[in-house]
N, CA, C and O atoms as a DFTB+ gen file, in Angstrom:
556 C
 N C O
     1  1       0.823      -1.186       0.000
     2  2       0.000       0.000       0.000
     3  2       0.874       1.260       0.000
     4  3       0.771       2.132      -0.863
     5  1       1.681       1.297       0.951
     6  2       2.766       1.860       0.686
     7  2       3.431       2.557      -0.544
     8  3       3.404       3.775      -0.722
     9  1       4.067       1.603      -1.422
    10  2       3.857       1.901      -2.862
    11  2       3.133       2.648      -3.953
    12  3       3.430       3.509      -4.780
    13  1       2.091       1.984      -3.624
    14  2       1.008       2.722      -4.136
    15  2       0.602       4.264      -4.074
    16  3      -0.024       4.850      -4.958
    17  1       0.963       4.705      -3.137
    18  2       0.906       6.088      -2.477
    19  2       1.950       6.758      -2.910
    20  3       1.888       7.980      -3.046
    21  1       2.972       6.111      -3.168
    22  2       4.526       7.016      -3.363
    23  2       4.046       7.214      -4.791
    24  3       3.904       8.405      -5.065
    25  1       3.737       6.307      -5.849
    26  2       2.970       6.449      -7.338
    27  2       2.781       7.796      -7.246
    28  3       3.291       8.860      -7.597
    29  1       1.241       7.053      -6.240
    30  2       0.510       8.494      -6.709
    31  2       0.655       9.743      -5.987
    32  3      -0.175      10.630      -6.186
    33  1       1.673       9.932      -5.118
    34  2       2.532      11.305      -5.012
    35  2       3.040      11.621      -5.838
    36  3       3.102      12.825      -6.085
    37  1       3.633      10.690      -6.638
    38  2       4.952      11.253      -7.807
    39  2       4.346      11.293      -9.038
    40  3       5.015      11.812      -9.933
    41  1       2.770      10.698      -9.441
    42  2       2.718      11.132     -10.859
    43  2       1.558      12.642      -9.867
    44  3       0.989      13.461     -10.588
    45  1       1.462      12.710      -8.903
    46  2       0.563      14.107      -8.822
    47  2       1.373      15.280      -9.033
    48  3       0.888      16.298      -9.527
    49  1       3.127      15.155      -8.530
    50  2       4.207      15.851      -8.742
    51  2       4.761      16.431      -9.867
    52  3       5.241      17.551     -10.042
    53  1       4.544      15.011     -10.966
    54  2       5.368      15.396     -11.994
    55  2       3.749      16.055     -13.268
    56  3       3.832      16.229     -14.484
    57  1       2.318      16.290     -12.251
    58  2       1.476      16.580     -13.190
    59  2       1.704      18.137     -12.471
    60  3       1.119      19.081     -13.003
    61  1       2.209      18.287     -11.756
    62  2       1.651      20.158     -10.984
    63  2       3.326      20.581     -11.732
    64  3       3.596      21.769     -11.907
    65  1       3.871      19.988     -11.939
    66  2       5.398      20.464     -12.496
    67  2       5.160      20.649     -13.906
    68  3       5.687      21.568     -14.533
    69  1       4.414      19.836     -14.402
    70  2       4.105      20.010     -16.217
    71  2       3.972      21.453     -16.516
    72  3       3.288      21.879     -15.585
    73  1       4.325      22.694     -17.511
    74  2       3.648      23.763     -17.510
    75  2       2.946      23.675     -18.590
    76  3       2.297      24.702     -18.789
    77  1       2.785      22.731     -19.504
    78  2       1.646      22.518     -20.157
    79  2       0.944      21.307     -20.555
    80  3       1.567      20.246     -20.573
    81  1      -0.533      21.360     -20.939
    82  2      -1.062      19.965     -20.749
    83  2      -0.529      19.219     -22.031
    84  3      -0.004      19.812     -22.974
    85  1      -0.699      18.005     -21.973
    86  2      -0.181      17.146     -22.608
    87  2      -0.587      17.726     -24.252
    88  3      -1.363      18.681     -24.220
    89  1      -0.269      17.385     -25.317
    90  2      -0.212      17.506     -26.537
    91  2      -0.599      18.999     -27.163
    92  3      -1.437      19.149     -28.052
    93  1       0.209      20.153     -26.501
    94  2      -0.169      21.330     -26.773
    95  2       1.225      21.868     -27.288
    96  3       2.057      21.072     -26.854
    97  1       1.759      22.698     -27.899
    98  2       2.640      23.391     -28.580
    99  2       2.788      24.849     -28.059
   100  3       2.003      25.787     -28.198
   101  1       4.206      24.801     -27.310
   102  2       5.078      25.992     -26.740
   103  2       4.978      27.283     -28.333
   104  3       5.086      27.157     -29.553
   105  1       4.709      28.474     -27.338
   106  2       5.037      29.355     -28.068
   107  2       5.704      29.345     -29.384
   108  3       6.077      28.182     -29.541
   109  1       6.084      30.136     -30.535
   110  2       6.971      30.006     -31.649
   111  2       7.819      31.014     -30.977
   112  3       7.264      31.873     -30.292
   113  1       9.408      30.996     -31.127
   114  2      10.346      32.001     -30.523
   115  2      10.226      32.719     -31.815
   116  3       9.490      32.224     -32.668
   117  1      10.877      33.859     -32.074
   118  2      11.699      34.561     -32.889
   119  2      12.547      33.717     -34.485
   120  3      12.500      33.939     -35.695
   121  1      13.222      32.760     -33.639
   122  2      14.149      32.104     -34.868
   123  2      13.557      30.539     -34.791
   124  3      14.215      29.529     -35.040
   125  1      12.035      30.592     -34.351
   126  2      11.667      29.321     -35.080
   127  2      11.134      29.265     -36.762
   128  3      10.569      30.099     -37.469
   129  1      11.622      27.825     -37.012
   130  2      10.925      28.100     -38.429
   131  2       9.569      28.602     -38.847
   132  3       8.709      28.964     -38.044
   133  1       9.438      28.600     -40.123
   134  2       8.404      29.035     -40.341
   135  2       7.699      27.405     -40.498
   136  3       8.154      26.474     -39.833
   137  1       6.475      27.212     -41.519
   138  2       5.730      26.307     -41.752
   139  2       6.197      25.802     -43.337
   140  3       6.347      24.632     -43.688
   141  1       6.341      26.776     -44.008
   142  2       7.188      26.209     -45.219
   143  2       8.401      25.935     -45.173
   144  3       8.812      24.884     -45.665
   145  1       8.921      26.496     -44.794
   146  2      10.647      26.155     -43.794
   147  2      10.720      24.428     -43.225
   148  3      11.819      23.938     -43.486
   149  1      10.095      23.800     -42.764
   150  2       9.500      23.037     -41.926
   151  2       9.260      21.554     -43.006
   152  3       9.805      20.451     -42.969
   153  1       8.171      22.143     -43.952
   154  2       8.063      21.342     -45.455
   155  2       8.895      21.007     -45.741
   156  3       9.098      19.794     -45.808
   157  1      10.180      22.287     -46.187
   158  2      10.896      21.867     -46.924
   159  2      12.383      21.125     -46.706
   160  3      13.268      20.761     -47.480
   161  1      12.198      21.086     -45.212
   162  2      13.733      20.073     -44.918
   163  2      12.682      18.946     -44.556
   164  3      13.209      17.862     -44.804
   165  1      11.295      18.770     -44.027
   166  2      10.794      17.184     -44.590
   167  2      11.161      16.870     -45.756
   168  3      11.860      15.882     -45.986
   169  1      10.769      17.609     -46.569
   170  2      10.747      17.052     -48.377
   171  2      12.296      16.739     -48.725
   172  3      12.609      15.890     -49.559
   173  1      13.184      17.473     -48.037
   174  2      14.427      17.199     -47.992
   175  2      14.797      15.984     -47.465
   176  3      15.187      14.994     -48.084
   177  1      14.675      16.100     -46.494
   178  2      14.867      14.864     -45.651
   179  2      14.504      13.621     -46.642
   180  3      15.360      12.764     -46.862
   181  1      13.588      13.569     -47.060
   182  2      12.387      12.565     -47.520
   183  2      14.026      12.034     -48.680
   184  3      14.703      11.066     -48.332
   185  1      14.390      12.858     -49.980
   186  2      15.036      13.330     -50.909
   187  2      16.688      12.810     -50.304
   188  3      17.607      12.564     -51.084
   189  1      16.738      12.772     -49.717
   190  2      18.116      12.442     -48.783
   191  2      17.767      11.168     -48.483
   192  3      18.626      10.367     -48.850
   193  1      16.907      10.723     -47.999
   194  2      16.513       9.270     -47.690
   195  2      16.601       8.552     -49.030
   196  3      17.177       7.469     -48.935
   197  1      16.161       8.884     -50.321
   198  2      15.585       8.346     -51.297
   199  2      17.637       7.566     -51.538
   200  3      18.088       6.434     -51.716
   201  1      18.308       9.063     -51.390
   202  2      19.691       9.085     -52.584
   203  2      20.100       8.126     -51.714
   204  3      20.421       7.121     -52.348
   205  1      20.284       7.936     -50.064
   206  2      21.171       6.820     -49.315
   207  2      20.893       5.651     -49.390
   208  3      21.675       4.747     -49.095
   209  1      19.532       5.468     -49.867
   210  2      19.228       3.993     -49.848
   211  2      19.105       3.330     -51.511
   212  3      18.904       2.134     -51.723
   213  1      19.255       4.274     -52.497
   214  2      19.602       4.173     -53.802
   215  2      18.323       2.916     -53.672
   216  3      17.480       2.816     -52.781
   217  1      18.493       2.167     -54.702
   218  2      17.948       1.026     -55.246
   219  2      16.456       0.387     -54.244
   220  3      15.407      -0.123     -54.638
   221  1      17.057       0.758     -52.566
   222  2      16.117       0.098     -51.818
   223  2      15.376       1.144     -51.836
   224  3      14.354       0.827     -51.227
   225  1      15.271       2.581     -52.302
   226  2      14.241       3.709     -51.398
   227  2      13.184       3.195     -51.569
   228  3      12.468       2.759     -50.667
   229  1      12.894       3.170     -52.980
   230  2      11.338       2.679     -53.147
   231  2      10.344       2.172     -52.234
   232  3       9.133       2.346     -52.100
   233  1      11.585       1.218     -51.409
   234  2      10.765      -0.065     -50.519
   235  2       9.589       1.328     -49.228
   236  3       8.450       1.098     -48.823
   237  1      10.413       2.581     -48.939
   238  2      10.185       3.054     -48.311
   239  2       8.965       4.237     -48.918
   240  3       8.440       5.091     -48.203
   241  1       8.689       4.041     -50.371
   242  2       7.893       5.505     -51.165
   243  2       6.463       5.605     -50.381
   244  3       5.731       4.642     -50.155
   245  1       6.229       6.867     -50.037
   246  2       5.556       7.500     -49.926
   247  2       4.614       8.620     -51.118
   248  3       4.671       9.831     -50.906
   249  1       3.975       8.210     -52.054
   250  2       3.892       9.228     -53.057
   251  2       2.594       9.955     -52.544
   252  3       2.801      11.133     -52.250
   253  1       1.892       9.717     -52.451
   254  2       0.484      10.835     -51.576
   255  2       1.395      11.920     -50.521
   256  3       1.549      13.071     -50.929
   257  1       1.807      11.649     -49.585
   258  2       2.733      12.569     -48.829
   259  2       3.537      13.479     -49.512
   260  3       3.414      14.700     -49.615
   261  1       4.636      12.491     -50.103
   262  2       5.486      13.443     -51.419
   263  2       4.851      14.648     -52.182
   264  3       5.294      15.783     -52.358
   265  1       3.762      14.109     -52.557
   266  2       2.667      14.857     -53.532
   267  2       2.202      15.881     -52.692
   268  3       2.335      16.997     -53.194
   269  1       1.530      15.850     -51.199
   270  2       0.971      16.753     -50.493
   271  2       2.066      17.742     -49.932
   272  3       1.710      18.920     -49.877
   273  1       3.827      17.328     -49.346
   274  2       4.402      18.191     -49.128
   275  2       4.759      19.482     -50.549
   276  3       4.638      20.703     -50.451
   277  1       5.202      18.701     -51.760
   278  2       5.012      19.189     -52.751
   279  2       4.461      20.599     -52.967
   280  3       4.922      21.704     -53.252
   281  1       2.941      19.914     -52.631
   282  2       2.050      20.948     -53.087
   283  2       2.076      21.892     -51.934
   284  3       1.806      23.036     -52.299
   285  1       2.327      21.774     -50.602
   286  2       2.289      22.713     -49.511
   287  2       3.198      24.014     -49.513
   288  3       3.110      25.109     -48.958
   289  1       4.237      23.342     -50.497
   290  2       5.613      24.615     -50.260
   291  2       5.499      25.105     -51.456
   292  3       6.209      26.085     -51.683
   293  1       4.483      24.539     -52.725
   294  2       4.100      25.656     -54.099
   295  2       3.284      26.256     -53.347
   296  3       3.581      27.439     -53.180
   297  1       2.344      25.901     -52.810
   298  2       0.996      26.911     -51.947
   299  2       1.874      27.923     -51.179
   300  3       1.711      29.116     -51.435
   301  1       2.497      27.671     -50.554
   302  2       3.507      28.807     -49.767
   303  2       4.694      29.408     -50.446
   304  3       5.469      30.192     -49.899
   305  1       4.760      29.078     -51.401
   306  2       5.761      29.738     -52.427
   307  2       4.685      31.042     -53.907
   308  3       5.142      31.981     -54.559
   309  1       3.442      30.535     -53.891
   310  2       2.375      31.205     -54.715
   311  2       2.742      30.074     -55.809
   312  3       1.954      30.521     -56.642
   313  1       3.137      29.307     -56.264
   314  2       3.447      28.855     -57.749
   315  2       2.437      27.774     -57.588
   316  3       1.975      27.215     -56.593
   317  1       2.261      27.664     -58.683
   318  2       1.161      26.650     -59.288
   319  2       1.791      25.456     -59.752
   320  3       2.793      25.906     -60.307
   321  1       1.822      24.444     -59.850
   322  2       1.561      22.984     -60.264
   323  2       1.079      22.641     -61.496
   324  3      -0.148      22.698     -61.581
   325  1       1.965      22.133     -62.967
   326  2       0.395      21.437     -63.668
   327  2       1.067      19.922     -63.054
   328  3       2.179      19.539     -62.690
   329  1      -0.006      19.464     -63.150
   330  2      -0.231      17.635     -63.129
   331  2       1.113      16.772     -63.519
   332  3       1.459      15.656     -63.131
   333  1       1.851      17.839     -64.573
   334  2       2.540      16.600     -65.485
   335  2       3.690      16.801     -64.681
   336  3       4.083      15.768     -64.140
   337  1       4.276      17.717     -64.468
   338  2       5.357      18.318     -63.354
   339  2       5.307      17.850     -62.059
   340  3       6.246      17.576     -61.311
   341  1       3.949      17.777     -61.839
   342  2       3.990      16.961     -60.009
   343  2       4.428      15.897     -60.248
   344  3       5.291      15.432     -59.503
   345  1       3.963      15.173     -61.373
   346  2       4.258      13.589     -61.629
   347  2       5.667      13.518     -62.011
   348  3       6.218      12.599     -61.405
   349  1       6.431      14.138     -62.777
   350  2       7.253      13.841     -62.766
   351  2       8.027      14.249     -61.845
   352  3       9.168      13.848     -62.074
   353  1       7.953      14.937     -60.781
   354  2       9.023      14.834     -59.813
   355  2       9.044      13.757     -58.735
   356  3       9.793      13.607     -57.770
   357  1       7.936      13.000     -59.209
   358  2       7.336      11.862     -57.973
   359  2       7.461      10.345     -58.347
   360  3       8.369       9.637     -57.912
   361  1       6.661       9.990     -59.030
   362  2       6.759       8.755     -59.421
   363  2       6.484       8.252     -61.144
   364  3       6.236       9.037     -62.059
   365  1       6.538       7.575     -61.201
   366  2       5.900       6.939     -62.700
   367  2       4.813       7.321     -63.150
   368  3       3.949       7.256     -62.275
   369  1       4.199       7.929     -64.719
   370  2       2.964       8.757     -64.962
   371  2       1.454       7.680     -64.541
   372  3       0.391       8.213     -64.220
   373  1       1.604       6.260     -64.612
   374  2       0.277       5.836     -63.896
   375  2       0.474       5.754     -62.488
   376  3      -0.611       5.377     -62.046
   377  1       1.198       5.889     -61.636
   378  2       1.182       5.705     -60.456
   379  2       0.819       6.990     -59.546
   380  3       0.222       7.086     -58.473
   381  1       1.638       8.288     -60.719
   382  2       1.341       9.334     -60.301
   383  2      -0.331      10.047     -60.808
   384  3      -0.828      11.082     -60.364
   385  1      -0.593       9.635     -61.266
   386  2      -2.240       9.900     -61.954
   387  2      -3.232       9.060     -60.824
   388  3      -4.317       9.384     -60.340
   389  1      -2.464       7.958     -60.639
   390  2      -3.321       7.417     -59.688
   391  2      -3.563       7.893     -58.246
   392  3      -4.550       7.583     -57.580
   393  1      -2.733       8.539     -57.910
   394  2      -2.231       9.144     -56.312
   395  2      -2.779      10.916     -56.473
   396  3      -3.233      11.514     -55.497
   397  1      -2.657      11.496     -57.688
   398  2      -3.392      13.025     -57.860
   399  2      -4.695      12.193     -57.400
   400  3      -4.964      12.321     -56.205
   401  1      -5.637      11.274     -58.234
   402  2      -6.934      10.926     -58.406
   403  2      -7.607      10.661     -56.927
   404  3      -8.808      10.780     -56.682
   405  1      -6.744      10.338     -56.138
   406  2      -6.812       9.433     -54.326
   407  2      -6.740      11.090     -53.899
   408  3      -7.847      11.338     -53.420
   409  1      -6.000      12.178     -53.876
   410  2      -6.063      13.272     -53.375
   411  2      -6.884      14.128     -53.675
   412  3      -7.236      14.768     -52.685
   413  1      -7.549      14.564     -54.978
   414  2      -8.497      15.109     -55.101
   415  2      -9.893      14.429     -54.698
   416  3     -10.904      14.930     -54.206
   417  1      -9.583      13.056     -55.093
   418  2     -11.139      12.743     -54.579
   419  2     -11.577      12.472     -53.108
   420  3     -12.678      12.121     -52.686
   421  1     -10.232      12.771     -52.337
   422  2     -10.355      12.846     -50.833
   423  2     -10.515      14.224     -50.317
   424  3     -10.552      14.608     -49.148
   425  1     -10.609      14.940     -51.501
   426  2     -10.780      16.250     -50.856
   427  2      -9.133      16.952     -50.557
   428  3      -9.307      18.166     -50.457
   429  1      -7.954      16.688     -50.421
   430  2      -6.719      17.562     -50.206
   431  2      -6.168      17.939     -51.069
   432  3      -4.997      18.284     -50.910
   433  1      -7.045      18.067     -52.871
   434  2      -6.819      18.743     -53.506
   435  2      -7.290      18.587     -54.498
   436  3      -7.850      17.501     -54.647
   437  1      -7.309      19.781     -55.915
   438  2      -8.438      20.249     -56.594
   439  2      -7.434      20.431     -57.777
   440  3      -6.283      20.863     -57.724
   441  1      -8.242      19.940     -59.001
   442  2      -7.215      20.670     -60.658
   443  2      -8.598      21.167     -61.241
   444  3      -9.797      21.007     -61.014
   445  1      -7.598      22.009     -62.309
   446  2      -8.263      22.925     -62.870
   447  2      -7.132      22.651     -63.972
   448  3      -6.198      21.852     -63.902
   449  1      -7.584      23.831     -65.359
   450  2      -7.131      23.584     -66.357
   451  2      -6.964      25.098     -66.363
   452  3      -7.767      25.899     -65.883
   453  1      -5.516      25.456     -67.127
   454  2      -4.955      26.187     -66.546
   455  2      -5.573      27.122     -68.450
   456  3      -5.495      26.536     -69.530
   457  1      -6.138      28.663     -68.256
   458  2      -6.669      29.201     -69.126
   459  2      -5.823      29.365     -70.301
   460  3      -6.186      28.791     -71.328
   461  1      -4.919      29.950     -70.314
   462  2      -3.894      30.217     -71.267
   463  2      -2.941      28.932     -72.230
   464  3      -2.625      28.855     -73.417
   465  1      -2.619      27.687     -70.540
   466  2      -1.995      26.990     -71.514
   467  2      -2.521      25.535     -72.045
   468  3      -2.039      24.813     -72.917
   469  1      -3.890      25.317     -71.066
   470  2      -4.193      24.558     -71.473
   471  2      -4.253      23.337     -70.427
   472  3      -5.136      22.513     -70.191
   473  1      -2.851      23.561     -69.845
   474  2      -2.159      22.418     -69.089
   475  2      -3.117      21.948     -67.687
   476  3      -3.615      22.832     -66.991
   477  1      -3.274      20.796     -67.426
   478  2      -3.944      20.845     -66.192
   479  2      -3.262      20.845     -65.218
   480  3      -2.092      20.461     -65.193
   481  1      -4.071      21.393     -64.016
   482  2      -2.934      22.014     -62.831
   483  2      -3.754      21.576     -61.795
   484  3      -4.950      21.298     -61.874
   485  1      -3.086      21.537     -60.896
   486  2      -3.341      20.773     -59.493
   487  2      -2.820      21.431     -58.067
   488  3      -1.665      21.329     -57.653
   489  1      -3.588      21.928     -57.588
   490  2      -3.451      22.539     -56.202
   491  2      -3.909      21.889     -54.271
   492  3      -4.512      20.884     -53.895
   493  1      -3.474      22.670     -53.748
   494  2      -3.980      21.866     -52.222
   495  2      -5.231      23.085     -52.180
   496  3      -5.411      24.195     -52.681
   497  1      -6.071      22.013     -51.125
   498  2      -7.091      22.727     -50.735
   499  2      -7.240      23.151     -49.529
   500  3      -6.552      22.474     -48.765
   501  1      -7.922      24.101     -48.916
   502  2      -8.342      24.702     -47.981
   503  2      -7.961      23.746     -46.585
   504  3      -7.251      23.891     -45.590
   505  1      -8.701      22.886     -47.033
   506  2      -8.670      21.469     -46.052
   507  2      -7.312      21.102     -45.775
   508  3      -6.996      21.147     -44.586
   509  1      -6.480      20.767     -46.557
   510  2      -5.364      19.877     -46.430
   511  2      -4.045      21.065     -46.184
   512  3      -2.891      20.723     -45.924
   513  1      -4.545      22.637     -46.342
   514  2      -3.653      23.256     -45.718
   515  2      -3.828      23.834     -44.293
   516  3      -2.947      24.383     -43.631
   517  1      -4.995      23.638     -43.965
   518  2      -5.166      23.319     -41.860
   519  2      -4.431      21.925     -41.545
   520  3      -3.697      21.711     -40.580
   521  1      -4.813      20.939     -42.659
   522  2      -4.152      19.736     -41.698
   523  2      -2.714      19.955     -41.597
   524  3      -2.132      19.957     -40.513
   525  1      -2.034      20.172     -42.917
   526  2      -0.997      20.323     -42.885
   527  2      -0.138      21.350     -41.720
   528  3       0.887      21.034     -41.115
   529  1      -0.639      22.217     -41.652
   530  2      -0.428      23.333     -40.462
   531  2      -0.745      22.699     -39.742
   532  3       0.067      21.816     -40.013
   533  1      -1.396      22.221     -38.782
   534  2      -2.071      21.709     -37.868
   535  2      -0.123      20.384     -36.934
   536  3       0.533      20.238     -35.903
   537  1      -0.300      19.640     -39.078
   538  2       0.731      18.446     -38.558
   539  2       2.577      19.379     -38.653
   540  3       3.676      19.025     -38.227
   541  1       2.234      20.319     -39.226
   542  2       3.860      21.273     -39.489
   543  2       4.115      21.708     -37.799
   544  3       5.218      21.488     -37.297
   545  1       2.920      22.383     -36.927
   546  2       3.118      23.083     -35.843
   547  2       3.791      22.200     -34.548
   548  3       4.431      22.655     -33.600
   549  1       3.376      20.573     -34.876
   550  2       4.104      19.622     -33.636
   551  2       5.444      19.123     -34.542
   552  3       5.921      18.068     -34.123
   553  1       6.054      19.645     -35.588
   554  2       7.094      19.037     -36.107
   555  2       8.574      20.072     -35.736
   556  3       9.688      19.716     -36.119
């Protein structure tokens, strides 16, 4: 019984010592990154992973993610996307047609056909740039 009591002194201790509740996010300082900042050494990272593991990366591809960081740091950069350009910086043209098709029709993003050239273009949506913020702010 004994025991038991010392527990629950010490997790009541280490809960009045916490200064914030569990899964909440400290202030941003001055020289924290930004949110595209943040993207873009994931996407880096991601890109660095691919070159060290040469031959095996694949085993590890992510192309929906790839595709959504992608599109997060054109959204925060203003530049636009067409379709054929996302794909080719990502994967193979049916694999990548197949993974735009899984994102727009989930809603984290929207094409349009771009007036002038014709080209179809592909953007994030409203939606998938809260989540994304949402998942950038605990990273």
């Amino acid at each position: 019984m004994e025991a038991l009591k010392k527990v629950a002194v010490s997790v009541a201790q280490s809960q009045e010592a916490s200064p914030e509740p569990f899964g909440t996010m400290p202030a941003r300082g001055p020289d924290s990154p930004t949110d595209a900042e943040k993207a873009r050494a994931l996407y880096q990272q991601r890109r660095n992973r691919d070159a060290a593991f040469g031959r095996f990366g694949a085993v590890f591809s992510e192309p929906a993610w790839d595709i959504l960081l992608d599109l997060f740091i054109a959204h925060e950069d203003g530049v636009s996307r067409s379709t054929a350009d996302l794909i080719a910086r990502h994967v193979a043209p049916a694999n990548g047609r197949r993974w735009l098709l899984v994102l727009s029709e989930s809603g984290l993003a929207h094409r349009w056909t771009a007036p002038k050239s014709g080209q179809e273009m592909i953007g994030i949506t409203p939606t998938a740039i809260e989540l994304m913020l949402r998942y950038l702010d605990g990273v």
